[in-house]
N, C-alpha and C positions, 0 to 999 in steps of 0.2 A: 490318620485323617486330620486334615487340618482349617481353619478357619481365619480369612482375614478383615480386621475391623481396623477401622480407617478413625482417626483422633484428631481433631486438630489442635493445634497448640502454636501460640504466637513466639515460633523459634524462626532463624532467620536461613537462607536455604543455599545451596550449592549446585552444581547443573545437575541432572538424574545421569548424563554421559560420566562423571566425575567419579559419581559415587558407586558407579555400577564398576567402573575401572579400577576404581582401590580395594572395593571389594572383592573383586576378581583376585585382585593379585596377592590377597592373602590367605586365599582360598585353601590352599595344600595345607597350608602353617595350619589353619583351622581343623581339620582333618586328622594334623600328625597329634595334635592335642585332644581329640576327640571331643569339641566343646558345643553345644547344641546349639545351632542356628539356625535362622530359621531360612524359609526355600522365597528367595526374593526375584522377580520379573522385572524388567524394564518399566513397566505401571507401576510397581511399588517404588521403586528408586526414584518417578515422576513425581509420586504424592510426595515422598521424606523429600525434592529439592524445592516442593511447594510449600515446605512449612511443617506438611503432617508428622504426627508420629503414626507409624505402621504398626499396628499391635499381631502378634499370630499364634491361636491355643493352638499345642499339640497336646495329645492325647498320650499317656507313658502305661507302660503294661501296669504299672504297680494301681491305676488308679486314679492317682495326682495327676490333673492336668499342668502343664507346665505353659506360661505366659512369657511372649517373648517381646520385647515392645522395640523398637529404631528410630531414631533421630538422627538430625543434623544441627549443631550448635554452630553458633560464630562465634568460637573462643579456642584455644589451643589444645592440642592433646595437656600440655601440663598443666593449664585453666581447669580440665574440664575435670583430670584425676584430681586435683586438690578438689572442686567443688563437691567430687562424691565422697572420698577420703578425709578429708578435715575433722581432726580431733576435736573439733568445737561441738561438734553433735549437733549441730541444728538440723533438724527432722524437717527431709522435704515433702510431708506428707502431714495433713493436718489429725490431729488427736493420735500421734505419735509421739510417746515420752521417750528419751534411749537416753543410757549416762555408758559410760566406758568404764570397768572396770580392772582390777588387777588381774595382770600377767599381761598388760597391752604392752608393743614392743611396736617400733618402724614399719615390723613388716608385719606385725601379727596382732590383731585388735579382739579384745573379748568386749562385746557390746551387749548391755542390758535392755531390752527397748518393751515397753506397754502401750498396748494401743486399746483407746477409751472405746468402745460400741457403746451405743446408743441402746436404753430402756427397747427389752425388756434384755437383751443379751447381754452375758455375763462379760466383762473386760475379757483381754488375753494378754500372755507376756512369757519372752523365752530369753534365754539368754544364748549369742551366736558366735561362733568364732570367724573371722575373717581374716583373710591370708592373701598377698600377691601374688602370682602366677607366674614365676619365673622361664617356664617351658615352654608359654604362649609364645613370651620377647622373642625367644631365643628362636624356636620354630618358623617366626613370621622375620627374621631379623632386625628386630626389636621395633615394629613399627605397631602392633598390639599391642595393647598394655591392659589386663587382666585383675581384677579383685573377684573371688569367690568368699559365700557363705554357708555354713551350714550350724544346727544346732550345736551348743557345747557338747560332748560325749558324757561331761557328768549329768546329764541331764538335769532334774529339778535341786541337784546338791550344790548347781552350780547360784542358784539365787541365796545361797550363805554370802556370795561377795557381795550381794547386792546393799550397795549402803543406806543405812535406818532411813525409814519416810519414802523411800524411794518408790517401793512398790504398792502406789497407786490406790490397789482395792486388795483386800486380802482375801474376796471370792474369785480375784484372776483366774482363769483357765492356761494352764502351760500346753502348747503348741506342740503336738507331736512329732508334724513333720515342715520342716523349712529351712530350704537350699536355694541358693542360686548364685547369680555374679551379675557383673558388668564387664563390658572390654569396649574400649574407646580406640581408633583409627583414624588416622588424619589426613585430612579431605579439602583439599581449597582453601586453605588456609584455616580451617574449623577441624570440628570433632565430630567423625559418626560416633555415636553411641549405640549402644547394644545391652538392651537389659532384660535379665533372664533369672524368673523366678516361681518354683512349685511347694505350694503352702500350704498344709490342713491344719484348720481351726480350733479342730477337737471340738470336743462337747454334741451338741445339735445341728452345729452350723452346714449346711448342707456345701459339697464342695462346688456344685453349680455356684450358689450365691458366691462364694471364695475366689470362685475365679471372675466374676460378672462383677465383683468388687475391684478385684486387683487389676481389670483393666478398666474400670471408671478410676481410677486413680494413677495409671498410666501417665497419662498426660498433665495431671498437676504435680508426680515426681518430676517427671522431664524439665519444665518449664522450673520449676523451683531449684534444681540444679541448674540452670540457664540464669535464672536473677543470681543465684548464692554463688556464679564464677563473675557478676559482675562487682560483688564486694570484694573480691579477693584484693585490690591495690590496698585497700586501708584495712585490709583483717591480715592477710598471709605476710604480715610485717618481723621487723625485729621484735622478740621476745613471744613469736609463737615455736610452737615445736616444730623443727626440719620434717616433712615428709616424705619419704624417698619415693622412687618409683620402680617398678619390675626389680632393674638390674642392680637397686643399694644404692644407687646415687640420689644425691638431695635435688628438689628442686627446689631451685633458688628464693630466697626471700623477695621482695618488691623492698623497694628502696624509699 
């Protein structure tokens, strides 16, 4: 069963013909990957060329509902991967801490991140591994481009990397469960976006409120990776780190 809610967000748009067309044609690739998307109409491809973002819960046997949210950006597919990707860590969500910790590699990021709740709830904070998806490229013939997340497998052993002062509140809550990704396609000279993510709180937090959360925050991710690809001329300069994409190749510095 599924549910769709309508966001707006001041992102700039492409025809719904356009976007219904790209997304078609990578439709198998998505399939051969197995990657959850969500079930989009000619009316939803209308709203994402109006601006909106599409958000859509499904419902997963385990429990977790899973949040899938859609955009249209006017910036590039390489625009759009460095604005999520950037080892700068700047959190596009607000009372989000994250630092990057060791064993981060090009293609493979260990991310520490604590998010502050508001009195009377206790903080939370996990630490995640993030990885490219080389299978998506290759299936869709490299016109997907794929980052997934999920918890470190050490679980709570993994906050020993975490460096002194770092972690926030030392009554944080460690996060049982949270997975997801992004994948970006390109569309009229912009980037669909695709963002997909299933989260439990732990503690008291009811997982209604977790997901009624994560999609009032839908839309101020989107739009904050929309401004953070408009820094990229004067950030993704000489003397930042090469970020590659899917296939190992760097995308290029700005000059």
């Amino acid at each position: 069963m599924q549910g769709l809610i309508g966001l707006s967000v001041a992102l700039a748009a492409a025809s719904g013909q356009d976007l219904t067309a790209a997304w078609q044609s990578v439709t198998a690739g998505l399939a051969e990957a197995r990657l959850p998307v969500p079930v989009l109409d000619d009316a939803d491809f209308e709203r994402i060329a109006a601006g909106e973002v599409v958000a859509q819960r499904v419902h997963e046997d385990n429990g977790i509902d899973r949040v899938i949210g859609v955009a249209w950006m006017d910036h590039s597919q390489d625009e759009a991967w460095l604005a999520f990707h950037d080892d700068a860590h700047m959190s596009s969500v607000s009372d989000l801490v994250e630092e990057q910790l060791a064993g981060t590699t090009p293609q493979h990021k260990v991310l520490y991140q604590h998010a502050n709740l508001p009195m009377p709830l206790s903080d939370r904070h996990w630490v995640l591994n993030i990885e490219n998806n080389p299978a998506l490229f290759e299936a869709t013939g490299g016109r997907a481009w794929e980052r997934t997340w999920v918890l470190d497998p050490r679980g709570t052993a993994a906050l020993a990397d975490v460096p002194d002062g770092m972690c926030l509140n030392a009554s944080a809550i460690w996060t049982p469960y949270n997975e997801g990704g992004y994948w970006l396609l390109p569309v009229s000279g912009g980037t669909l976006m695709v963002y997909q993510v299933r989260f439990d709180a732990g503690g008291y937090i009811p997982d209604e409120l977790v997901v009624r959360g994560t999609v009032a925050k839908m839309d101020e991710m989107m739009a904050g990776i929309d401004e953070r690809a408009d820094s990229l001329p004067t950030h993704y300069v000489a003397g930042h780190t090469l970020i590659e994409r899917p296939n190992g190749t760097a995308v290029p510095l700005y000059q």
